[in-house]
C-alpha positions as a printed NumPy array, in Angstrom:
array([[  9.994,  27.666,   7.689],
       [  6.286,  29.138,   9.12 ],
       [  4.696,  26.879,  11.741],
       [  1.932,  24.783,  10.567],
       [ -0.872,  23.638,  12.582],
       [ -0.921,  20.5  ,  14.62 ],
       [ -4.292,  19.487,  12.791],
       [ -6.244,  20.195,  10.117],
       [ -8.705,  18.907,   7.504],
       [ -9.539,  16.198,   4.938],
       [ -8.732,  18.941,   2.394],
       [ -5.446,  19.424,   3.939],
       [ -4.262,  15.89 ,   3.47 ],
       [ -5.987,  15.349,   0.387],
       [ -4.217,  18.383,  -0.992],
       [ -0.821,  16.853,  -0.468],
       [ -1.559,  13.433,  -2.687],
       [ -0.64 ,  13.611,  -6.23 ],
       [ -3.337,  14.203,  -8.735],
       [ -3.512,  10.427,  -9.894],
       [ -3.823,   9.466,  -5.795],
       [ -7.07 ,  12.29 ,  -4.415],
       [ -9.374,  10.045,  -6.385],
       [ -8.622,   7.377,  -4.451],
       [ -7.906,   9.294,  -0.975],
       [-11.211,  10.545,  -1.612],
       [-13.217,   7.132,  -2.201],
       [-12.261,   5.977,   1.072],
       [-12.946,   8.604,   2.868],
       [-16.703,   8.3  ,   1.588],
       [-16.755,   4.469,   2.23 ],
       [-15.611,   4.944,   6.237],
       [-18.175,   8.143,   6.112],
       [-20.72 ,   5.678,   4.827],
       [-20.171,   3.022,   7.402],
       [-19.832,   5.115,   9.972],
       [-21.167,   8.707,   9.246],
       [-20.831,  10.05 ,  13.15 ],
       [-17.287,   9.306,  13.185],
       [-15.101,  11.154,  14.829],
       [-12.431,  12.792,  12.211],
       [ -8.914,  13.888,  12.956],
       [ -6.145,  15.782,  10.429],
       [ -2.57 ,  15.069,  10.885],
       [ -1.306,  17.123,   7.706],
       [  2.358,  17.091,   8.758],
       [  1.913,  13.764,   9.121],
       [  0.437,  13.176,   5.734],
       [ -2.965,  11.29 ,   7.356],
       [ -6.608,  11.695,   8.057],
       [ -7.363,   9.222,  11.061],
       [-11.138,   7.807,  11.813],
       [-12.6  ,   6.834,  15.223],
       [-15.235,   6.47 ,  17.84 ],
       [-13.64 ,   9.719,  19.801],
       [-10.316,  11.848,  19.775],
       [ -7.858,   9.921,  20.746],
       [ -5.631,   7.922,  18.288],
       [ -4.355,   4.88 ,  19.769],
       [ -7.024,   4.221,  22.271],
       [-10.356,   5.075,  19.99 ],
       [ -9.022,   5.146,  16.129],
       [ -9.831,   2.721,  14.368],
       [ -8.291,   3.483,  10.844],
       [ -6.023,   6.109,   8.807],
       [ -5.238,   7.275,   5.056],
       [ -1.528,   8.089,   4.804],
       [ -1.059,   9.93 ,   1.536],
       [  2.629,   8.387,   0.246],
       [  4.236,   9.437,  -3.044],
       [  3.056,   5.731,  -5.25 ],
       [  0.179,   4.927,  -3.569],
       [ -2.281,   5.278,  -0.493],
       [ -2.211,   3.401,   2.403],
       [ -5.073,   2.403,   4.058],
       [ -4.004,   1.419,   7.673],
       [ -5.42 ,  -0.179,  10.461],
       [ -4.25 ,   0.245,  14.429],
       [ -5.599,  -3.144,  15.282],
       [ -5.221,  -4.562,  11.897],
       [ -3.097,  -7.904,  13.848],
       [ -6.353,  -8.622,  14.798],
       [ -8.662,  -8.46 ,  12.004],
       [ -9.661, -11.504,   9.579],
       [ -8.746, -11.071,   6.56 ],
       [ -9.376, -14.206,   4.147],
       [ -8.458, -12.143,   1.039],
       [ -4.911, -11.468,   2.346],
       [ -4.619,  -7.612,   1.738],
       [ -2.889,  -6.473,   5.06 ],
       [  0.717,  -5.804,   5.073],
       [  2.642,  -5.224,   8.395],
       [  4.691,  -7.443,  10.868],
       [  4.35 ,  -4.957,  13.82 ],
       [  1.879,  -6.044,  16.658],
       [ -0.925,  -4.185,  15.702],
       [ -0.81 ,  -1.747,  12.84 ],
       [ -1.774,  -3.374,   9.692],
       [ -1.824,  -1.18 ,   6.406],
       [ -2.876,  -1.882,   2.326],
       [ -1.428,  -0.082,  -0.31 ],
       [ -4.015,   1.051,  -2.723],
       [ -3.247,   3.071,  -6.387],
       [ -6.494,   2.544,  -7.858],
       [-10.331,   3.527,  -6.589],
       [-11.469,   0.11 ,  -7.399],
       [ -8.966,  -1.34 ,  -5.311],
       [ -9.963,   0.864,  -2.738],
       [-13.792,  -0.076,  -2.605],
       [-13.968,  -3.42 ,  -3.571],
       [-15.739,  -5.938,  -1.124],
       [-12.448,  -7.045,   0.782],
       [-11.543,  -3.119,   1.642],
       [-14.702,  -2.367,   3.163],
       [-15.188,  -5.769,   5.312],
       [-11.96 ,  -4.68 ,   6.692],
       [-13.402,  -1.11 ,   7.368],
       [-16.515,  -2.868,   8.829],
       [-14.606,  -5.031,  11.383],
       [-12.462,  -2.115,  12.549],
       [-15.014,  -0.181,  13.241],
       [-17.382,  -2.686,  14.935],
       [-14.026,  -3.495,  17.176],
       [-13.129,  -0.324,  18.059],
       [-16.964,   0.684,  19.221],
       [-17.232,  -2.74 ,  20.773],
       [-14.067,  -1.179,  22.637],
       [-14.979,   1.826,  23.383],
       [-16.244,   3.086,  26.898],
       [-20.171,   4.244,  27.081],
       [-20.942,   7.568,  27.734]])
């Protein structure tokens, strides 16, 4: 088996969703790039993800990920314990990573999503250390 890169793309990740799942991969990519278009971007492709922060590293400065699984997308969140959510979408028992399954685009941009997105991202630059 050839070695494959540590990292890589959007593309690369996108690439391994099924046809039915890119559309929505692809609409919540644009939603985080439209709430936070400086963001810093980082490809996992062995991984299956596409992670999205306020610098490099994962754990300490990510904020969210899209994991490409064989039924659906999950949208997932490394503080997600601590975000409201009134509408009840996030799944996980863990002590911080929080995740939603989406299989549709309109699941994946309707109001509830993107407050979410909003409050992870406000957290994690709240968070983060200035320059």
């Amino acid at each position: 088996m050839p070695d494959t890169p540590l990292h890589g793309s959007f593309d690369d990740v996108l690439a391994l969703a099924s046809a039915e799942l890119r559309p929505v991969c692809q609409a919540l990519h644009q939603a985080i790039l439209a709430l936070h278009p400086h963001c810093t971007q980082v490809a996992w492709p062995r991984q299956k993800i596409a992670s999205y922060g306020v610098g490099p590293h994962k754990m300490s400065e990510h904020y969210a990920y899209i994991a490409v699984q064989p039924r659906h997308i999950n949208l997932g969140f490394y503080r997600g314990a601590m975000l409201d959510d009134p509408a009840g979408l996030l799944e996980g028992t863990g002590k911080g990573l929080r995740h939603i399954k989406l299989r549709s685009v309109e699941q994946a941009v309707q109001p509830a999503v993107i407050a979410l997105l909003r409050q992870a991202i406000a957290e994690r630059r709240q968070a983060a250390p200035s320059p």
